[in-house]
N, C-alpha and C positions, 0 to 999 in steps of 0.2 A: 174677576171679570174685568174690572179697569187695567190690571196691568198686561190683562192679555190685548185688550183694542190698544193700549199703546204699543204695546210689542207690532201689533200686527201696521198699524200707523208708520213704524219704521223702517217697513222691509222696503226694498226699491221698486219691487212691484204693487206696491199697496194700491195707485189707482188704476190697474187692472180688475183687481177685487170689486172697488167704486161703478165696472163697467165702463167698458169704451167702445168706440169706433162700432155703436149697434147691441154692442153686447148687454147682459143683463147682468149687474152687480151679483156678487151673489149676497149670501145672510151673513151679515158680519156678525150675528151673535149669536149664532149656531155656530160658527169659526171659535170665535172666542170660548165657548162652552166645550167646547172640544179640546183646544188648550190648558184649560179650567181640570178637565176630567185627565189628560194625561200628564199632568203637575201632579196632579192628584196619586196616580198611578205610581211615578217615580219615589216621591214622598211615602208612600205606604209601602215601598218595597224598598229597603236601604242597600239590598243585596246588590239593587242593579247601579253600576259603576258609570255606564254610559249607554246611551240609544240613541240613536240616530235614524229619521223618516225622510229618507229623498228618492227620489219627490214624493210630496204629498198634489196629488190630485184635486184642487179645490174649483169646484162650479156651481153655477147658480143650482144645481140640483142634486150634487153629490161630494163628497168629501173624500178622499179614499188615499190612504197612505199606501202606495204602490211597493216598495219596499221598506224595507226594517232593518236594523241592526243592534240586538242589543248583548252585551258583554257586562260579565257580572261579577264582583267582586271576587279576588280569591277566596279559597273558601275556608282558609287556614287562617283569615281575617276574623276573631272575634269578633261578635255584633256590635260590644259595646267599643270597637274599635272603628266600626266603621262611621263614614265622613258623617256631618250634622248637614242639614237645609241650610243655604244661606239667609233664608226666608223666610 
């Protein structure tokens, strides 16, 4: 959970999130909790190689990854071959 509020602390838009010009912040740790869970995701599945969400739709009322991309290990890739967490 800390290293996702700093993650999310470094994107360029971060104080859009905070709210501006009227708008209402949204939940930064329903955000972060959602980072949390798709860490989670990737870690419990080593098959998958890469995924990529753009854009992720985030508002003070909904969170919603609009698109997806994910691509998965060969499959001729032994398990115990494939990469470790760096974390």
């Amino acid at each position: 959970s800390t290293l996702a509020h700093l993650l999310m602390k470094k994107i360029k838009s971060y104080a859009l999130l905070k709210g501006q010009r009227g708008r209402r912040p949204i939940d930064e740790n329903r955000l972060a909790d959602i980072l949390v869970r798709f860490s989670e995701l990737i870690v419990d599945n080593p098959r998958i190689q890469e995924c990529d969400i753009n854009p992720l739709l985030v508002t003070p009322d909904e969170i919603i990854a609009l698109d997806c991309r994910v691509v998965l290990h060969d499959l001729k890739i032994a398990d115990n071959y494939l990469p470790k967490p760096a974390i």
